[in-house]
Structures are given as C-alpha cells and as structure tokens.
N, C-alpha and C positions, 0 to 999 in steps of 0.2 A: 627189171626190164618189164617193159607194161605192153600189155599183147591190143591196148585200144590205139599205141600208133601205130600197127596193121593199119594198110590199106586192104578196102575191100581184094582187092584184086590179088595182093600180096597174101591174105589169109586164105583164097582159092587155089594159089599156087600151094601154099604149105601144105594145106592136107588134102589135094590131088595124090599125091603116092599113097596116103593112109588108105584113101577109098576107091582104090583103083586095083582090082582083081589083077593077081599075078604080077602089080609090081612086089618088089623086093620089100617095102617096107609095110604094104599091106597082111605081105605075110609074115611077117616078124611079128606083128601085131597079134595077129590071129596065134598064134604060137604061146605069147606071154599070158599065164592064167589070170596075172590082177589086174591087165587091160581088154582083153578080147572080148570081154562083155560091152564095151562103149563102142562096138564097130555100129553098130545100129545107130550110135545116138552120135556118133562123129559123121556117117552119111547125109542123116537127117540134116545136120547142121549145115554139113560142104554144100547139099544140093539147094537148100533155104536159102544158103547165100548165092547160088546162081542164080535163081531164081530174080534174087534181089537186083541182079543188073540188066535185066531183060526192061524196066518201063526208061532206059535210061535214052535222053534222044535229046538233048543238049546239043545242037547243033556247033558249039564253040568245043565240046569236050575233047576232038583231034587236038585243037590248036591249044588245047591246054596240056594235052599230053606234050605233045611237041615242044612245047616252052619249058617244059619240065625236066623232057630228057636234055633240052638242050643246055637248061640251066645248069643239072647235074654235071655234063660235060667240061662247060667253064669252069664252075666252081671246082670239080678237081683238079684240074690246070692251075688254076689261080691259087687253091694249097700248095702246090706243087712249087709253085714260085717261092711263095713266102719262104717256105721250107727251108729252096734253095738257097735264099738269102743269107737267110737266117743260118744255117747251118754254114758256109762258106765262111761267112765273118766271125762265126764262133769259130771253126775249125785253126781259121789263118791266126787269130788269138791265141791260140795253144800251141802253133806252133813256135808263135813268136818267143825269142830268148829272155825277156824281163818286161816286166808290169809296162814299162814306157815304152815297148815296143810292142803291149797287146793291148794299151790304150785307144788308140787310133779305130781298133778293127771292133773294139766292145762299145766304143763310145757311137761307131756308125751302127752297128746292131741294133740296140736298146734306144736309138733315134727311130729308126726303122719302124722296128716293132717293139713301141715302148711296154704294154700290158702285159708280154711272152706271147710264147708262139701258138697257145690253144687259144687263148682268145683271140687271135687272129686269123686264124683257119677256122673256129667251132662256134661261129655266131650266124646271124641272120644273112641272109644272102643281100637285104637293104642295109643293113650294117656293113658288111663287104664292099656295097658298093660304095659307100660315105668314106670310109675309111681310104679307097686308094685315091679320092681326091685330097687326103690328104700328104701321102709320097711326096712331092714336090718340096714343100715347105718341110720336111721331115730330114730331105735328102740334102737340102742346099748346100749346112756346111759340110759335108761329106764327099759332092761329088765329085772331086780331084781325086778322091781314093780310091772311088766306086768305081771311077774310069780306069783307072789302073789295072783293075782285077779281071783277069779274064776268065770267060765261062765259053759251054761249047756252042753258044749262040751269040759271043759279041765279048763284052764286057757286063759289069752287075748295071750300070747305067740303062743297059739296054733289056735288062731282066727288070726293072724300076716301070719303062715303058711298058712291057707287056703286063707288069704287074697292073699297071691303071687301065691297059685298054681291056683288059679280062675284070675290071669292077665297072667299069664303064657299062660292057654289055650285058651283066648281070646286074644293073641298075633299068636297064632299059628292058630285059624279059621279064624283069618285077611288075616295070609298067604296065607290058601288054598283057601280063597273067589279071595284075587287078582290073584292068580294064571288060576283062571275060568272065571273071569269075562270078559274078549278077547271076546268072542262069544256074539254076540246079543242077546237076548232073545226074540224078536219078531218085528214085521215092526215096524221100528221107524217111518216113516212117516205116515202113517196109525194112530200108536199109536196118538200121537201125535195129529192129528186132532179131531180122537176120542176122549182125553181128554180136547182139548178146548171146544169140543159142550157140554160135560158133566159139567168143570166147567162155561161153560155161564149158562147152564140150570140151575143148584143148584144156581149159583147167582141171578138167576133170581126168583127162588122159594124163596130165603133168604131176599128179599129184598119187593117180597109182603106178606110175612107170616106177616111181623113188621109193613105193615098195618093193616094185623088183628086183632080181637081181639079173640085170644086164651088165653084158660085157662093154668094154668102150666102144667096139666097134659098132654093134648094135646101136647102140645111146645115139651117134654119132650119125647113123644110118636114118635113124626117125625123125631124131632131135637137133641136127645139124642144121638143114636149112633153115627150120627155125629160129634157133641161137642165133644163126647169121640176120635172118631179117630182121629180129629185133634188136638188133647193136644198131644195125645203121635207121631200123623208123625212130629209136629214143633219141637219135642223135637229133634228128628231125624234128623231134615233141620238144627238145630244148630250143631247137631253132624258131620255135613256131611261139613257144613262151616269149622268147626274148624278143618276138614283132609285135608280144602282145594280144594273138590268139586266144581266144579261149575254149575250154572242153564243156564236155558234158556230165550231169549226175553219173556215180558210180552205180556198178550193178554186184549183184551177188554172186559171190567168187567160191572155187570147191574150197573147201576145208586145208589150211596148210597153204597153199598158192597165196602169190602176191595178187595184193587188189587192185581190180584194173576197172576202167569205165569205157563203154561203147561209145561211138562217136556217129556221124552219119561218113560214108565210104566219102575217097576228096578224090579228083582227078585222077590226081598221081603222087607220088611222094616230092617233097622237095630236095633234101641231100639225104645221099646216100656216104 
C-alpha cells in the first residue's frame, strides 16, 4: 500500500491524533521507547502540510470537492447494483436442481458481467460509465428472465435501469470534474515538499512501531485509520492508472518500508 495516494488532506487527518496533546493515540506514542523520539519530526511534518494548503484559492476547488463526494456516492450505489445482479443470478443458479435449469440464470450473468465482478465495480469511473451503455445490448436475450425476478425494488429489469442511469451520471460528473480541473488547487511546489517530509516521517514511524512490541489494540489505535485510508486511496491509484494518470518521481523511503513517491495534494479523492 503506497502512502503517495494520500490526499493531502486525508495525510492531515491521519496524523492529527499523533500530534494532538491528550488524544489517546498521541500518548501511546509518547509511551513506546522506539517511536517517541519522532514526536518532533511527525509535528514538523503535520504542521508543513498545513501550512501547504493555506496559498490554496482555486475558486473551482468547492465544486470539485462536490463532484467528488457526489461521484463517490454513485459509484457506491452503482457497485451495489452490479453486485446485486450479479449475486441474485448466481445465487438462483445454485439453487436451481440440474445444469439445464442453472443454464439460463449463468448464461444472463456472465452476459451481464462478462470480465467478473471486480472488474466491474474496480475500474475507472469513465470505464463505469462506457460500460453501462452497454447493459441493453448485453441484456436483450435475457430480458424475459430478468423480468421475471423479483428484487425489493421492481424486478432485475428494473435494477438494469438504474444500473445505467447511475453510469450515466458518473459519465456526466467526469465531464464537469475535467472541465475544472485547469486551475491549480494550491502550490504545487510547496505541496509537494510538504508531502515528502510527511511521507518520510510516517515511514519513519512505520518502521520503528514493528520493532515494538505492541498489543493489537494499540497497533490498531495508531495504525487503524491509516490501514483504512490506504485500502481505499490504492483502490483509487488503480483507478487513476487505468484513466491513464500519471505519478511522480519517487522519494527516499525509511529503511524496511515499501517505496512510495509524493505527488502534488488533488482536490479530493476519487473512489473510496
């Protein structure tokens, strides 16, 4: 997991508890003998990166947040659908009593969603939206079955609809994100610097915590929200690979840690 798809913002949240007197995990910190020596050099770091979004005055940067949350919104709906599909027509297949009677419900599936089900939920949000104009042509021979099935919204015919009108409008917040993203959102150089002291310092924290010897709870206490934000930014760095994005040079990583590179801070994240 690569600590450069942090968003600035998301790396301000994570080590806000490290450097924030009397929370809980500030003083766990303070407690363990092979990290408490980087409380100073994880400050340094937290406060650099404030520092870094103060020249930030992108008059578009709301409305780019906004497209983002709203993106993230659909697009978990719109997994949610596939899912549903996908999982009902498998389900009705196993329960069916022989191969010619779970024909029918395997053959509308793998139509459905011919590649499986992570590449259909775990790719670009412009991929997403290409992808459920093609549902129609996908569904044709099928829909006499599709109709048949009932969900607790209609039938799957009507889970096929919302399937497209949810790629439809994640085709359309793609547009208006590229339409804004022209504008800077704050010093890139600046940024920038700011996020290599930040990822030196976590790598630096990462790398004497696993000589410690902490309990789960602890681990989990520090290391938790972390673990959490970089499952869903790598899921993001894939998303952003597969549009064809590109990164930036790496930087020098602590000893033992995975190598990661800074990037300049982006709006917002895209999927979570």
């Amino acid at each position: 997991m690569a600590l450069k798809n942090l968003t600035s913002a998301e790396m301000i949240m994570i080590s806000t508890p490290w450097t924030t007197a009397k929370d809980p995990a500030h003083t766990l910190l303070g407690g363990i003998d092979e990290v408490k020596g980087l409380a100073a050099r994880l400050k340094t770091a937290h406060q650099k990166l404030l520092l870094a979004q103060e020249p930030a005055k992108n008059p578009n940067a709301a409305k780019l947040a906004e497209i983002s949350t709203r993106e993230v919104a659909i697009d978990t709906r719109h997994d949610q659908v596939i899912r549903g599909i996908y999982g009902v027509l498998g389900s009705l297949a196993e329960l069916a009593p022989d191969p010619a009677a779970r024909a029918p419900y395997l053959a509308a599936r793998d139509s459905l969603v011919p590649n499986g089900l992570s590449k259909a939920t775990q790719t670009s949000y412009r991929d997403e939206a290409g992808q459920s104009k093609l549902v129609d042509q996908r569904a044709e021979a099928h829909k006499d079955l599709l109709g048949k099935i009932k969900t607790p919204l209609g039938t799957l015919v009507d889970a096929l609809d919302e399937w497209k009108d949810l790629g439809k409008k994640l085709g359309q917040a793609e547009d208006e994100r590229v339409k804004l993203e022209g504008m800077p959102v704050e010093n890139t150089v600046k940024s920038v610097d700011a996020r290599n002291a930040w990822i030196k310092a976590v790598n630096a924290l990462l790398a004497n915590l696993d000589l410690a010897e902490i309990s789960d709870e602890t681990r989990q206490t520090l290391l938790g929200p972390l673990e959490d934000a970089l499952q869903k930014a790598d899921r993001r760095g894939t998303k952003k690979a597969a549009a064809g994005q590109t990164t930036t040079p790496p930087v020098t990583t602590a000893p033992g840690t995975v190598p990661t590179t800074a990037e300049p801070a982006e709006s917002d994240p895209t999927k979570t």
